[in-house]
N, C-alpha and C positions, 0 to 999 in steps of 0.2 A: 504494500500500500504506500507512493509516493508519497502522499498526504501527509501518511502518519508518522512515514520511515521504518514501519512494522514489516515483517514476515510471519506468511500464514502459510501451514503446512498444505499440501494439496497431492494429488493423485500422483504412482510412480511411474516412470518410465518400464515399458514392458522389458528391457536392455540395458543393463546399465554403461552410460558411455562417457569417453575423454578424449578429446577434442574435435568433438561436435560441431555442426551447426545449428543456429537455431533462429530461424527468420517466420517475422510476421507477414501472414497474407494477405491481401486485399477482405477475406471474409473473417478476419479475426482471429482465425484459428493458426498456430505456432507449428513450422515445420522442422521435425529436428531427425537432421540428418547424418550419414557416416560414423567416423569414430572409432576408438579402441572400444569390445562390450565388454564385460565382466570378466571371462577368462583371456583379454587382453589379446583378442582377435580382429582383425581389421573388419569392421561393418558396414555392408552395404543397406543394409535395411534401412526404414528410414520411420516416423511416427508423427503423428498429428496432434497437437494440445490443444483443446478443448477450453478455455478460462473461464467460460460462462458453468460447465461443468464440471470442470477439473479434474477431466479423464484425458488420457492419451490414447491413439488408438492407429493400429498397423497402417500405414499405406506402403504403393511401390517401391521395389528396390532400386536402385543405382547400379547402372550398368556397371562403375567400379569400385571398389571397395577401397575408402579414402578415408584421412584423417588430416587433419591441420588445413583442411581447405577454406574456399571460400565460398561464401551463397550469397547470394545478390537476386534483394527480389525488384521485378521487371515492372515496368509500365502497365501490361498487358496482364498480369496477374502470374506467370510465369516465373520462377526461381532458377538465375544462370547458376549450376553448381563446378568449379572451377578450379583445376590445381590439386594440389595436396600430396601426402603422401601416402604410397603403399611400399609394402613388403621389398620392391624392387628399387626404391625411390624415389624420386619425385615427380608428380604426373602433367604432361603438358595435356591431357584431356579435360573438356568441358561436356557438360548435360545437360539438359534442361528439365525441369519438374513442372506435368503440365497438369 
């Protein structure tokens, strides 16, 4: 709560991940993407949050399984996801979340 400067506990990631992205979408709802998951695997997966219900919830994978990138969401409602790293190094590929 910016207002208050408080944290309120809310819904968990189905994943647990580290170095995530996590971009707002034109419909309010939080897309959080890639990452290291819990047994420190590179993720493709990717989840939805919910703020109005404070649930997350599965969508589409990523064609590649990245961590340290970037998400940039588009004009067009569209999120460019960009760069990062896998397993091999560093990725000169981009995706789009439509």
């Amino acid at each position: 709560d910016p207002a208050a400067g408080t944290f309120t506990a809310t819904g968990s990631m189905a994943v647990a991940r580290d170095g995530h992205t996590a971009t707002l979408l034109p419909s309010g709802v939080v897309l959080i993407a890639g990452g290291l998951d819990n047994t420190r695997n590179l993720a493709a997966g990717a989840e939805l949050y919910d703020p109005v219900a404070g649930t997350f919830a599965a969508t589409g994978s990523m064609g590649a399984a990245r961590e340290f990138h970037t998400a940039t969401a588009l004009s067009d409602g569209k999120v460019l996801i960009a760069g990062g790293l896998d397993t091999r190094g560093y990725l000169a590929s981009a995706e789009l979340y439509e």
